[in-house]
RODOZA-518336 format. One record per residue (C-alpha): x, y, z; residue in one letter. Coordinates in nm, 3 decimals, decimal comma, padded with zeros to 5 digits, always signed. Last residue first. Layout:
N
(site (X; Y; Z); a) ...
This chain:
122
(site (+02,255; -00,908; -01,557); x) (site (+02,319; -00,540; -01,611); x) (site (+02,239; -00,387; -01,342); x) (site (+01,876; -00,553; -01,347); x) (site (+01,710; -00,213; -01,470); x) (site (+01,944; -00,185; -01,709); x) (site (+01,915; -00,513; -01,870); x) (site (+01,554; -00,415; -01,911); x) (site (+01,593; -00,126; -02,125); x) (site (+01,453; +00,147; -01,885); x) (site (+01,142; +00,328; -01,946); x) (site (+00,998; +00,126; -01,653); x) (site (+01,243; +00,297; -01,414); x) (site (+01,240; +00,691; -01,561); x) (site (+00,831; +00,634; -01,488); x) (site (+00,899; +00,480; -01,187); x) (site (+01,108; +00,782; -01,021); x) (site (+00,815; +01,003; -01,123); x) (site (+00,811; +01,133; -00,787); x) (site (+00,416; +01,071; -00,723); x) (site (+00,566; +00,692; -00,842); x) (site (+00,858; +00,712; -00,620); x) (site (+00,598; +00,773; -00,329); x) (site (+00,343; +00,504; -00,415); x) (site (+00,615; +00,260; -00,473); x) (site (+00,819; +00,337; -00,152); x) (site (+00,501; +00,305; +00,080); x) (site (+00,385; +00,028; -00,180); x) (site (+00,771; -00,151; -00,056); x) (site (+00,739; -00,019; +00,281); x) (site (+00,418; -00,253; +00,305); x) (site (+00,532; -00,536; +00,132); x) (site (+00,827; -00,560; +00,430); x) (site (+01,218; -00,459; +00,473); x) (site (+01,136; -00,130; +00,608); x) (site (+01,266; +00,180; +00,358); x) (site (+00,931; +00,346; +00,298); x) (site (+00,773; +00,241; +00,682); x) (site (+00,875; +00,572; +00,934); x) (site (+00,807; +00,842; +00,651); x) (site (+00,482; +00,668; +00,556); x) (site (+00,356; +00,659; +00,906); x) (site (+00,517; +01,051; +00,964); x) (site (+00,244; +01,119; +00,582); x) (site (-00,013; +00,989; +00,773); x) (site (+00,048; +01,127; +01,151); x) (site (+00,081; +01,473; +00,938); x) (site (-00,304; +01,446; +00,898); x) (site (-00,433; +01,733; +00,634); x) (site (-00,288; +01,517; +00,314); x) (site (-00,527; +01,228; +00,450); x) (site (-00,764; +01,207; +00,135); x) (site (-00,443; +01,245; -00,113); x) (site (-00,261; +01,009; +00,077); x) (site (-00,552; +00,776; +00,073); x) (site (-00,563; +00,847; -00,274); x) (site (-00,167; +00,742; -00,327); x) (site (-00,230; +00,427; -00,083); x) (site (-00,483; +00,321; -00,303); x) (site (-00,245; +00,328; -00,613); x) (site (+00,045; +00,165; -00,419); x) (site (-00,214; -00,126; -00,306); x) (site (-00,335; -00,177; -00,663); x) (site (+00,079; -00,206; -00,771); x) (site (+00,175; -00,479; -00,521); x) (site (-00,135; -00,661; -00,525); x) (site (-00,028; -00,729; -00,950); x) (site (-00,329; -00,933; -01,047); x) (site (-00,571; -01,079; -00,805); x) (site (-00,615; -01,003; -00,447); x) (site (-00,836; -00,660; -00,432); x) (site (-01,115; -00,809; -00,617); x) (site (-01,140; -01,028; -00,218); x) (site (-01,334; -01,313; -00,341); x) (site (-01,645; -01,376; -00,288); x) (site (-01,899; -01,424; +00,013); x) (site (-01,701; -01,343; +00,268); x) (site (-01,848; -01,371; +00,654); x) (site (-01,679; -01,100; +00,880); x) (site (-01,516; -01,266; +01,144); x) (site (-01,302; -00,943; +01,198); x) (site (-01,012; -01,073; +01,272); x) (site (-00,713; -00,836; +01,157); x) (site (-00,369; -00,835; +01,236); x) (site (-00,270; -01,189; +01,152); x) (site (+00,110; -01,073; +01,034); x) (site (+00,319; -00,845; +00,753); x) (site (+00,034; -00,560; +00,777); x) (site (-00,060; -00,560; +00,384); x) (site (-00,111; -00,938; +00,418); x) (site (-00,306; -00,879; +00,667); x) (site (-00,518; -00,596; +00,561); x) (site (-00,586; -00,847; +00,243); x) (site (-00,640; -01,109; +00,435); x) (site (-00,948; -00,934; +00,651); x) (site (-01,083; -00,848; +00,322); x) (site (-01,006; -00,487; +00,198); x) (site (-01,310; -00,240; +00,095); x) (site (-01,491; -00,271; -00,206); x) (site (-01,713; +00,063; -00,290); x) (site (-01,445; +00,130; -00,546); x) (site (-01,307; +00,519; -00,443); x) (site (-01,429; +00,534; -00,059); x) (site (-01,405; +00,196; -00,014); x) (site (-01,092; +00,162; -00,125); x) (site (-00,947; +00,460; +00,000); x) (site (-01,063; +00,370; +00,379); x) (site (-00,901; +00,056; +00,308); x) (site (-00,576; +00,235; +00,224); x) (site (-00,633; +00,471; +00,528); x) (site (-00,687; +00,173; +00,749); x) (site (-00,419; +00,005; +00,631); x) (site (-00,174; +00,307; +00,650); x) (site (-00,270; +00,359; +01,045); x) (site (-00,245; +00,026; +01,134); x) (site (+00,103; -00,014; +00,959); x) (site (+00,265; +00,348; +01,167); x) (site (+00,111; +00,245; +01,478); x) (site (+00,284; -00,108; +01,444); x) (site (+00,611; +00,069; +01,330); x) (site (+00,565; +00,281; +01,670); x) (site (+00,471; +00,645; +01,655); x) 
């Protein structure tokens, strides 16, 4: 599976997750944004606001990528995608590492940290 491969395939199951779990799937942008590049072009007409873009992206992406993990537990070529992104230098294998240290309760330990601790001390 190629990097590329690996992004398409998490996209889609996040957006799949979205729409499955919020009946609002990902804007064109959002997919985009999620894939590092101008992906996707579907000409699809928006008529508000993608909900998914406001707030902390970053954290609603890591929850929908946890359900589409959860909806995709039966497809190894899922959980090899999220192997192959959770330590690339990108947004995505940041959620792929978020979603994952979250299911590890690695973030829990984190944001009970005092936070000069979580800096290192700066």
């Amino acid at each position: 599976m190629t990097p590329d491969e690996a992004r398409e395939l998490l996209v889609e199951g996040i957006n799949y997750a979205a729409y499955r779990e919020t009946e609002s799937s990902l804007d064109d942008s959002d997919k985009n944004r999620l894939f590092g590049s101008e992906h996707y072009k579907s000409r699809r007409v928006t008529v508000r606001s993608s909900p998914w873009a406001e707030g902390d992206f970053e954290e609603k992406m890591a929850i929908l990528l946890r359900w589409a993990c959860e909806l995709n537990r039966s497809v190894p070529a899922f959980e090899e995608a999220q192997r192959l992104l959770q330590n690339e230098n990108s947004l995505l294998g940041s959620i792929t590492w978020r979603a994952q240290a979250h299911d590890h309760g690695i973030m829990t330990m984190i944001e009970r940290m005092p936070s000069h601790e979580k800096d290192g001390g700066r």
